[in-house]
C-alpha positions as CSV (number, residue, x, y, z in Angstrom):
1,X,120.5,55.4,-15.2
2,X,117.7,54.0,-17.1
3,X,119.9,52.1,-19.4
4,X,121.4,50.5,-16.3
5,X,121.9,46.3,-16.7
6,X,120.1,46.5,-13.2
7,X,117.2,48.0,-14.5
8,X,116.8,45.3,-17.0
9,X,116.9,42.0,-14.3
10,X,113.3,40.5,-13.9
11,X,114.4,40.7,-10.3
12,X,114.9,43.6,-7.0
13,X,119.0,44.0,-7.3
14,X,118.7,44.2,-3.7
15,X,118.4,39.9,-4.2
16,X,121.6,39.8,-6.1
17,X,123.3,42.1,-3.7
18,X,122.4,39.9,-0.5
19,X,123.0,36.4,-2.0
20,X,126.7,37.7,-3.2
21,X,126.7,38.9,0.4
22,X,125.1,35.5,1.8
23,X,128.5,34.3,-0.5
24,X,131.5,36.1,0.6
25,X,129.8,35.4,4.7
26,X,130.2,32.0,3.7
27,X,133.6,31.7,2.1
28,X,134.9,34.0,5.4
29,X,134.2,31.9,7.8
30,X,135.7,29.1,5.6
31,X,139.0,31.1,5.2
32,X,138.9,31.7,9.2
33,X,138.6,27.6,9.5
34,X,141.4,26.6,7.3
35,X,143.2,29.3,9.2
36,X,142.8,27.7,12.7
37,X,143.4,24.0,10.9
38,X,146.7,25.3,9.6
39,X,147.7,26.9,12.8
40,X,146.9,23.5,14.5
41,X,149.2,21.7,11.9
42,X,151.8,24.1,12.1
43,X,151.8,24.0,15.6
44,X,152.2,19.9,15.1
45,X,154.7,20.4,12.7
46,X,156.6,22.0,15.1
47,X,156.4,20.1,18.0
48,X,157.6,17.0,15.8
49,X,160.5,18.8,14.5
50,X,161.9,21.3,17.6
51,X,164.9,20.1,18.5
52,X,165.6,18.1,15.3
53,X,167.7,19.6,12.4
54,X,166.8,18.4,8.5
55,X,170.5,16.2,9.0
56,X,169.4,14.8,12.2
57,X,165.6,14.0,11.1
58,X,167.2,12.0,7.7
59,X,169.5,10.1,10.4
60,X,166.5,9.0,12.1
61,X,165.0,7.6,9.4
62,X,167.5,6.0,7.6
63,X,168.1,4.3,11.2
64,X,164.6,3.2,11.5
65,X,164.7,2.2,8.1
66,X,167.8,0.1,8.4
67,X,166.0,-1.5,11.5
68,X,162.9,-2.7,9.5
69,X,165.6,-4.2,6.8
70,X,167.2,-6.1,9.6
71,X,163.9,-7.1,10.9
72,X,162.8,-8.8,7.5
73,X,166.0,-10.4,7.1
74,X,165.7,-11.7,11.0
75,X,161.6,-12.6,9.8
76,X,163.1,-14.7,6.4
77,X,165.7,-16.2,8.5
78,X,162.9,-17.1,11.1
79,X,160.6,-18.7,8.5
80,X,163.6,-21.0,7.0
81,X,164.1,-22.6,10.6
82,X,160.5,-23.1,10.6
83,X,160.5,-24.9,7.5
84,X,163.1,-27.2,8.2
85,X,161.5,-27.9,12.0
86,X,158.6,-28.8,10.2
87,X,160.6,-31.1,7.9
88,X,162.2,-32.5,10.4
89,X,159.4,-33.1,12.6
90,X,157.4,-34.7,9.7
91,X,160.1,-37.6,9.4
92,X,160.2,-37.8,13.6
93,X,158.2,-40.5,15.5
94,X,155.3,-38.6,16.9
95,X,152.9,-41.7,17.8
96,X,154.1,-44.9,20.2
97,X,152.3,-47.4,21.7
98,X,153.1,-50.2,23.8
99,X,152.1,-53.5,24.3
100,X,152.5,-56.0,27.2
101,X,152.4,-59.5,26.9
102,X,152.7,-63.1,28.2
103,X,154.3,-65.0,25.5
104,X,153.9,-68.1,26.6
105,X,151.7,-69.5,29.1
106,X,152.9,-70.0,33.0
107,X,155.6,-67.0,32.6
108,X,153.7,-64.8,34.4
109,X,154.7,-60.7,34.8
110,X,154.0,-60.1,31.1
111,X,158.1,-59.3,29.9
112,X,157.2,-59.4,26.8
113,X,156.1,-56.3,24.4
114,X,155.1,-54.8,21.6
115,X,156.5,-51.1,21.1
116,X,155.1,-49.0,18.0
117,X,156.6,-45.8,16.3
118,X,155.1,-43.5,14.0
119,X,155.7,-40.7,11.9
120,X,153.0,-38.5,11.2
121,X,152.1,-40.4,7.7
122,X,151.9,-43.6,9.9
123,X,155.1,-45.1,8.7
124,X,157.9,-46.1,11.2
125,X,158.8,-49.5,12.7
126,X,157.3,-52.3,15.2
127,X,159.5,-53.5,18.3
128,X,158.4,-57.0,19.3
129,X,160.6,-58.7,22.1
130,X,159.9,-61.4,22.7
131,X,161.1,-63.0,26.3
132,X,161.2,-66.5,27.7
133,X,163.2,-68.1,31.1
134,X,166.8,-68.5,29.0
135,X,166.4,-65.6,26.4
136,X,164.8,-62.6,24.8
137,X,164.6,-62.0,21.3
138,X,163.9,-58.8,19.7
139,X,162.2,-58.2,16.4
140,X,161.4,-55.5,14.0
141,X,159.3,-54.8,11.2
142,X,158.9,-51.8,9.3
143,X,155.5,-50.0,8.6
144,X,154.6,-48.3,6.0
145,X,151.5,-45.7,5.7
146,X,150.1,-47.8,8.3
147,X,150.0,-51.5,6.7
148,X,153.0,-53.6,7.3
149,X,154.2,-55.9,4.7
150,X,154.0,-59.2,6.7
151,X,151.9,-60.6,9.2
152,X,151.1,-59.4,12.5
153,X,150.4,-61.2,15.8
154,X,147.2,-59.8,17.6
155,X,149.5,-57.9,20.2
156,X,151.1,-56.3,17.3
157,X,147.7,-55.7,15.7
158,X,147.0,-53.8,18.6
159,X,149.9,-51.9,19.3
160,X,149.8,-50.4,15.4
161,X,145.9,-49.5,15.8
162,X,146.8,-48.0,19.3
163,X,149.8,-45.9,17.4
164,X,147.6,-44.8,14.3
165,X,144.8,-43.1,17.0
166,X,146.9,-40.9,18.4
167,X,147.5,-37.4,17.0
């Protein structure tokens, strides 16, 4: 065998021979892993569907996934109400203040008051009643963004500056 293609490697054959060895060691204990990693999945597999037919398995899932419809149309439906709460509570009076006062001098018991309400952009209306021995008279002016249109008395002053501090 002198015309061998063994004889004419610059190398001992017996190299090649334990390397392709070395080789198919190596790819047999990968074979015997993928073996016991398929038998665990199989054995997964099973457990998820024993018990379960192909008809009853699609059942489930159309059910679940007619649940997660409802959901989102229950989560949209959610949302919109928020919105409009939030509208709503936008154009609500969120800050008061009141202010007690003697009106005029020797009353006593301070009957008279300033009451302030506010939206959250600081626009509503101003209360002032005003009382005396025969009578009470009630006024209002409106507010808007915080500045009122005509002048204020220093209770009223105070009452709008108390409103506009709160959150």
């Amino acid at each position: 065998m002198e015309n061998s293609i063994l004889n004419r490697l610059l190398f001992d054959p017996a190299y090649l021979i334990f390397g392709l060895a070395g080789l198919v060691a190596i790819l047999l204990i990968v074979v015997i892993v993928c073996i016991f990693k398929m038998r665990a999945l199989f054995k997964k597999y099973d457990l998820f569907m024993r018990g379960k037919d192909g008809e009853s398995m699609e059942d489930s899932f159309l059910k679940v996934y007619g649940d997660v419809e409802i959901l989102k149309q229950e989560d949209k439906s959610n949302k919109d109400m928020i919105r409009a709460i939030n509208t709503t509570l936008n154009r609500s009076y969120q800050k008061t203040s009141i202010v007690r006062y003697d009106a005029f001098q020797g009353m006593g018991g301070q009957f008279s008051f300033v009451m302030t309400l506010l939206d959250r952009n600081d626009s509503g209306v101003m209360l002032n009643c005003i009382h005396n021995r025969e009578s009470c008279y009630l006024y209002i002016k409106r507010v808007v963004q915080g500045e009122c249109d005509v002048d204020l008395s220093k209770e009223e002053k105070k009452s709008l500056e108390e409103a506009k501090s709160k959150h």
